[in-house]
C-alpha positions in Angstrom: -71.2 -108.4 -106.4 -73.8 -110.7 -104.7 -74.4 -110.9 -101.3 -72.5 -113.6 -99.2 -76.3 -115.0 -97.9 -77.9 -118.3 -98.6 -81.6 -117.7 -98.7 -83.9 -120.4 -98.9 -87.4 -119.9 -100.3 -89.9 -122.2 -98.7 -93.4 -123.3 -98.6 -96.0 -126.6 -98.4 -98.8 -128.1 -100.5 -100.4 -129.5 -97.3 -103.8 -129.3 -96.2 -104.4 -126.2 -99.0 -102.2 -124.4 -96.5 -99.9 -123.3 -99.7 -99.1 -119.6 -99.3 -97.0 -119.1 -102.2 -98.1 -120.8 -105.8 -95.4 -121.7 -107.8 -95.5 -118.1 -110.0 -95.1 -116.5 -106.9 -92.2 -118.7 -106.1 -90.5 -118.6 -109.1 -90.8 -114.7 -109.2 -89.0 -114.4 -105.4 -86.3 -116.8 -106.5 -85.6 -115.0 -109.6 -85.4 -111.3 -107.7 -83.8 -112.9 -104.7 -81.0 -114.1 -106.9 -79.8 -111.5 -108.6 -78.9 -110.1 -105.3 -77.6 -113.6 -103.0 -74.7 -115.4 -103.7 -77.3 -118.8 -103.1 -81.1 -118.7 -103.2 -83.1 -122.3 -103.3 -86.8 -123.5 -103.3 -88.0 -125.9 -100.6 -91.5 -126.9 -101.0 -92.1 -129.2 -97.2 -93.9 -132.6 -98.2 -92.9 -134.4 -94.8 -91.1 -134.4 -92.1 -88.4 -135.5 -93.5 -88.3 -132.6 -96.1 -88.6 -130.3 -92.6 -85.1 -131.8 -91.2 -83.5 -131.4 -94.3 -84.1 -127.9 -94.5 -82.3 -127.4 -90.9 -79.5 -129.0 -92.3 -78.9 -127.2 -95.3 -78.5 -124.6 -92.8 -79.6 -121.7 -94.1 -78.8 -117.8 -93.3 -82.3 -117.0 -93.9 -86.1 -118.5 -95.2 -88.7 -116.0 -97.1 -91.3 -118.2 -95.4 -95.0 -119.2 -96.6 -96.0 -121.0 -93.8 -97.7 -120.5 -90.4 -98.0 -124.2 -89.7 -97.3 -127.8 -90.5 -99.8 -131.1 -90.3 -98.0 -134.3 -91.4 -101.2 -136.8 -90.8 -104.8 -137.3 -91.5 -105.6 -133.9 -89.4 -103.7 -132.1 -92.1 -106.8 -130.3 -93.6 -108.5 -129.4 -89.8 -107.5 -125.9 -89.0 -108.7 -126.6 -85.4 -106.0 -129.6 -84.7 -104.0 -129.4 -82.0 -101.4 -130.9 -83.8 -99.7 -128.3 -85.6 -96.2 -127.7 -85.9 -95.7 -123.8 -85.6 -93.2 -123.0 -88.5 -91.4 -120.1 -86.8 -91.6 -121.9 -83.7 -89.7 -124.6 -85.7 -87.4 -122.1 -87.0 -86.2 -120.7 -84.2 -85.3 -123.6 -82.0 -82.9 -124.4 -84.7 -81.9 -120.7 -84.8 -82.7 -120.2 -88.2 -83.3 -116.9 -89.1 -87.3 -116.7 -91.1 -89.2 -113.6 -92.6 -92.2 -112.8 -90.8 -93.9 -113.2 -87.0 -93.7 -115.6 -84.1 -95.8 -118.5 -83.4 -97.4 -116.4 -80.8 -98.7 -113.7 -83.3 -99.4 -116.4 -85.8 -101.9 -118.0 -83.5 -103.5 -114.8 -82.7 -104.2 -113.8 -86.2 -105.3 -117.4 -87.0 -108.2 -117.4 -84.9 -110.3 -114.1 -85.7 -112.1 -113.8 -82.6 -108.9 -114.1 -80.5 -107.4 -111.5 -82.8 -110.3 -109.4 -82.0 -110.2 -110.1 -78.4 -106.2 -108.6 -78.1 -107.5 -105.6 -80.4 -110.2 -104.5 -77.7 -108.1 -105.9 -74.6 -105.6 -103.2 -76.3 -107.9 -100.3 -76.3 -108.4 -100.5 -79.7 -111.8 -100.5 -82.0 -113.0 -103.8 -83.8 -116.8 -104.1 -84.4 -118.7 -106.0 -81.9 -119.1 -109.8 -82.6 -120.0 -113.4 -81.8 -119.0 -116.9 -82.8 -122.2 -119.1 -83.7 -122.8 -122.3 -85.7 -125.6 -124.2 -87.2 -128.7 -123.8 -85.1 -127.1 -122.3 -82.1 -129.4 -119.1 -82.0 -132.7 -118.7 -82.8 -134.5 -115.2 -83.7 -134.9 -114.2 -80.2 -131.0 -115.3 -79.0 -129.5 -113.7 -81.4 -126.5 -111.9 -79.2 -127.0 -108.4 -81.6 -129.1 -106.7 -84.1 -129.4 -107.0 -87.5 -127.4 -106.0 -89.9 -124.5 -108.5 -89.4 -121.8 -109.3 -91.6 -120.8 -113.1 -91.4 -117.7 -115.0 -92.2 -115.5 -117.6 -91.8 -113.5 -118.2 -88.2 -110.2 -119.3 -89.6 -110.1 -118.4 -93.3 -108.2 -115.8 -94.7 -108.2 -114.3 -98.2 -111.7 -113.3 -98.0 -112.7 -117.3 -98.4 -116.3 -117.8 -97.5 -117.3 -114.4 -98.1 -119.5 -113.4 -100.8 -122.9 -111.2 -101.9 -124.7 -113.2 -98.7 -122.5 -112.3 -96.1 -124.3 -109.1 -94.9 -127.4 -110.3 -93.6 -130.4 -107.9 -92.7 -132.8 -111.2 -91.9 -132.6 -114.3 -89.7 -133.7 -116.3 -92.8 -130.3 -114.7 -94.3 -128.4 -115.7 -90.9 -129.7 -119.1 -91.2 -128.5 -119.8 -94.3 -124.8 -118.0 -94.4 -123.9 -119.6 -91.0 -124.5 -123.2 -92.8 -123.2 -122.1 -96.1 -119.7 -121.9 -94.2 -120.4 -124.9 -91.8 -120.8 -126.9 -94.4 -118.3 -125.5 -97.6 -115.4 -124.1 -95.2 -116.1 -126.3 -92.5 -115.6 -124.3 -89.6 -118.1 -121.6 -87.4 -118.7 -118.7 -88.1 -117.4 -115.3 -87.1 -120.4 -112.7 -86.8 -119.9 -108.9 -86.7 -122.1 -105.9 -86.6 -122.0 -104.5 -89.8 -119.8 -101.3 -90.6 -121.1 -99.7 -93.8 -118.1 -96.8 -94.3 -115.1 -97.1 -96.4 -112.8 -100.4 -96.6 -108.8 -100.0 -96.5 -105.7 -102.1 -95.9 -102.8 -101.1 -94.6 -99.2 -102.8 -95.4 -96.3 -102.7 -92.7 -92.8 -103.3 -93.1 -90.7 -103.3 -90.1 -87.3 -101.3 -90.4 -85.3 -103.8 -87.6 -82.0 -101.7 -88.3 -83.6 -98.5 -87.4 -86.2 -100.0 -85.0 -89.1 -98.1 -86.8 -91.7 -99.3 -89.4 -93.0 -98.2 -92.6 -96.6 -98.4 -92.9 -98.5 -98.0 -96.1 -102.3 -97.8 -96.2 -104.4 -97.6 -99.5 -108.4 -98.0 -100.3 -110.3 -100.5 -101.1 -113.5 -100.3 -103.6 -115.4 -103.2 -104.4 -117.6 -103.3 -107.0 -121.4 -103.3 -106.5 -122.9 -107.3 -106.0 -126.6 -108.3 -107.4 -127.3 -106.8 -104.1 -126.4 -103.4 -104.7 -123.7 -103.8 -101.6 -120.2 -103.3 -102.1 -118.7 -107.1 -100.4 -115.1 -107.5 -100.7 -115.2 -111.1 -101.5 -113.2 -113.9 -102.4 -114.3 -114.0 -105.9 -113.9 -110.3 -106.5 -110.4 -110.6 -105.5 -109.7 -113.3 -107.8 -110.9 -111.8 -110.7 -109.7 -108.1 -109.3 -113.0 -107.0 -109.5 -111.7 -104.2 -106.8 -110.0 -100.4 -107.1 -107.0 -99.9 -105.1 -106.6 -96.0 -104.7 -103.7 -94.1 -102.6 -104.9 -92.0 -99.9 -105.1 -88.3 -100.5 -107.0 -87.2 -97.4 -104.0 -86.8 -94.8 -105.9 -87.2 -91.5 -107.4 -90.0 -92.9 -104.3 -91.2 -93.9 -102.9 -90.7 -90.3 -105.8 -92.0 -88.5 -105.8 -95.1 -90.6 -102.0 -95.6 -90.3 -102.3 -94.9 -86.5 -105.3 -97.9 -86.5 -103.0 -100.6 -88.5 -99.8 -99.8 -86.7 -100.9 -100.2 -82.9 -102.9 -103.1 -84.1 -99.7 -105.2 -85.8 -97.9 -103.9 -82.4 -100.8 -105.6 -80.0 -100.6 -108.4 -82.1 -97.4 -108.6 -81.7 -96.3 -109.1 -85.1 -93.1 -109.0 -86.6 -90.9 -107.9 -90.0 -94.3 -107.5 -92.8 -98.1 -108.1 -92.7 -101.1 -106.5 -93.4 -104.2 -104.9 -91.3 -107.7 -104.5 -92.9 -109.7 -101.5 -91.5 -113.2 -100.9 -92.4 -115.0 -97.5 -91.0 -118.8 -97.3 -89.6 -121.0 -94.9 -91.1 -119.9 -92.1 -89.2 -116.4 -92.5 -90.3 -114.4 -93.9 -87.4 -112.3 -96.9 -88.7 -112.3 -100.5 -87.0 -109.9 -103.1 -87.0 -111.3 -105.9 -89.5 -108.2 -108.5 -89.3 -104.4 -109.3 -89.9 -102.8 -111.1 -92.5 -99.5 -111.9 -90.5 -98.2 -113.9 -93.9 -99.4 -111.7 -96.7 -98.9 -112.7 -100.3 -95.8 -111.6 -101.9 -96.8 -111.3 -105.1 -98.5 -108.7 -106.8 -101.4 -108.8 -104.6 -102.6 -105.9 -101.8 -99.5 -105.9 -100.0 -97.8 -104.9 -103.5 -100.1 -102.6 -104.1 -100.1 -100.6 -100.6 -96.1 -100.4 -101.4 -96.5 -99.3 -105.0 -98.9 -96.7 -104.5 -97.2 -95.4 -101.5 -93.6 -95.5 -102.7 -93.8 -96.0 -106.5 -91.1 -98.5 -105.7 -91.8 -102.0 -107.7 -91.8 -105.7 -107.1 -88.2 -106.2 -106.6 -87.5 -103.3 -104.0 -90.8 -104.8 -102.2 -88.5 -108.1 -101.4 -85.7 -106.3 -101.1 -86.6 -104.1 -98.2 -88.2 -107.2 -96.4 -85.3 -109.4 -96.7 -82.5 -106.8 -95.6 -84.3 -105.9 -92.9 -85.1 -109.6 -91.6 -81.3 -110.1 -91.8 -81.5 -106.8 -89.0 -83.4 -109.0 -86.9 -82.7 -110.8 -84.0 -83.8 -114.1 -83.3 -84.7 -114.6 -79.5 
């Protein structure tokens, strides 16, 4: 028998804030209802379209959405005028998948992310935020090489083979490249050279513990000879994704992504990216606080760690949301 639950799938168009596609929405319906006695799509056009999902009342919503715009800002990631989904959720205690408003903002802005990571104790590369023409040669807050990306965007948008810079001619042109194409500063790091992973969580509310699964990343070798994990390369899944054999590693990296989700503050699923320097110690990179839920790299950190597929992905992440609590 189905489940007595009434699950409502929902996302937004707006702004290019769209975190589920329509495959990807299709697919969670499909899983979610062989399972729950009612499962719908909402896709939030409006405001109005917002109200009517509080009174359909739902047990719980698999959400793709950090945040709302409803006017001309809609597209600015720096307006102040965003309605905070879960926020939204909550004071019409509805039950959601996923963080808090507060974790959400956190994760949204990199270098504030950053900021909580060191502020914990924890190790994230050293960094500054710079636009066109702030810096010149001489300014320039720390040495060459840098890695350079995009403040607010997630998904690897903005990064490609001219990220890592080893010149101020490269700087120049990579902090405008982003000004101008993703519209928003620029995050710049010192480079870390050693191995890339990303780690998948899944918080177990029932038993108050978490499930952490962390897998390698190798990207394939650019014009360059570098190996950039960029936006492109994960399109076209240009990338390996291997399991971990190495147990310490394992452990330290595990240890890494789960005491940076906790000083985050995050809640239910996400995912941390962890990049080591050349002597092998690993560094928090960033969090994805509303991971894709389709066969992406949170399906793959689960599948290579569990061999459990697609389905039993959802599964886990729903039952336990139902666990949780709402404050």
């Amino acid at each position: 028998m189905k489940i007595n639950k009434y699950i409502e799938i929902v996302t937004s168009p707006i702004g290019s804030l769209n975190l589920m596609p329509q495959k990807i929405l299709l697919n969670l319906y499909e899983k979610l209802d062989k399972h729950y006695k009612k499962v719908k799509i909402s896709i939030i056009n409006n405001l109005d379209d917002l109200n009517n999902l509080v009174e359909k009342k739902p047990d719980l919503v698999v959400s793709g959405i950090k945040y709302l715009l409803f006017d001309r800002d809609s597209k600015k990631r720096d307006s102040k005028k965003k309605i905070w989904f879960p926020d939204f959720l909550e004071k019409h205690n509805i039950l959601y998948t996923g963080s808090s408003k507060n974790a959400l903002k956190l994760e949204f802005d990199k270098s504030i992310a950053k900021q909580r990571i060191r502020d914990s104790g924890l190790n994230t590369a050293l960094s500054f935020l710079a636009k066109p023409g702030q810096y010149n040669k001489e300014t320039l807050p720390l040495p060459f090489p840098l890695f350079v990306k995009p403040l607010y965007e997630g998904d690897s948008r903005g990064i490609d083979e001219n990220s890592l810079v080893h010149t101020y001619k490269e700087y120049k042109y990579k902090i405008k490249s982003i000004f101008d194409q993703q519209h928003t500063v620029s995050l710049v790091e010192t480079y870390l050279s050693g191995k890339e992973y990303t780690v998948a969580i899944v918080e177990d509310f029932k038993n108050s513990s978490y499930n952490i699964y962390p897998i390698e990343l190798i990207a394939e070798k650019n014009t360059k000879g570098d190996r950039i994990l960029g936006f492109y390369d994960k399109q076209r899944d240009r990338e390996k994704s291997l399991k971990i054999k190495d147990k310490n590693i394992k452990k330290i990296i595990s240890s890494l992504a789960i005491d940076s989700f906790k000083a985050l503050k995050a809640k239910g699923y996400g995912r941390i990216d962890i990049k080591m320097n050349d002597k092998g110690i690993p560094y928090f990179i960033e969090a994805n606080l509303v991971p894709g839920l389709g066969y992406g790299y949170f399906y793959r950190c689960y599948n290579l760690n569990t061999g459990q597929e697609h389905e039993q992905m959802i599964l886990d992440i729903v039952q336990s949301t139902f666990s949780k609590k709402l404050k």
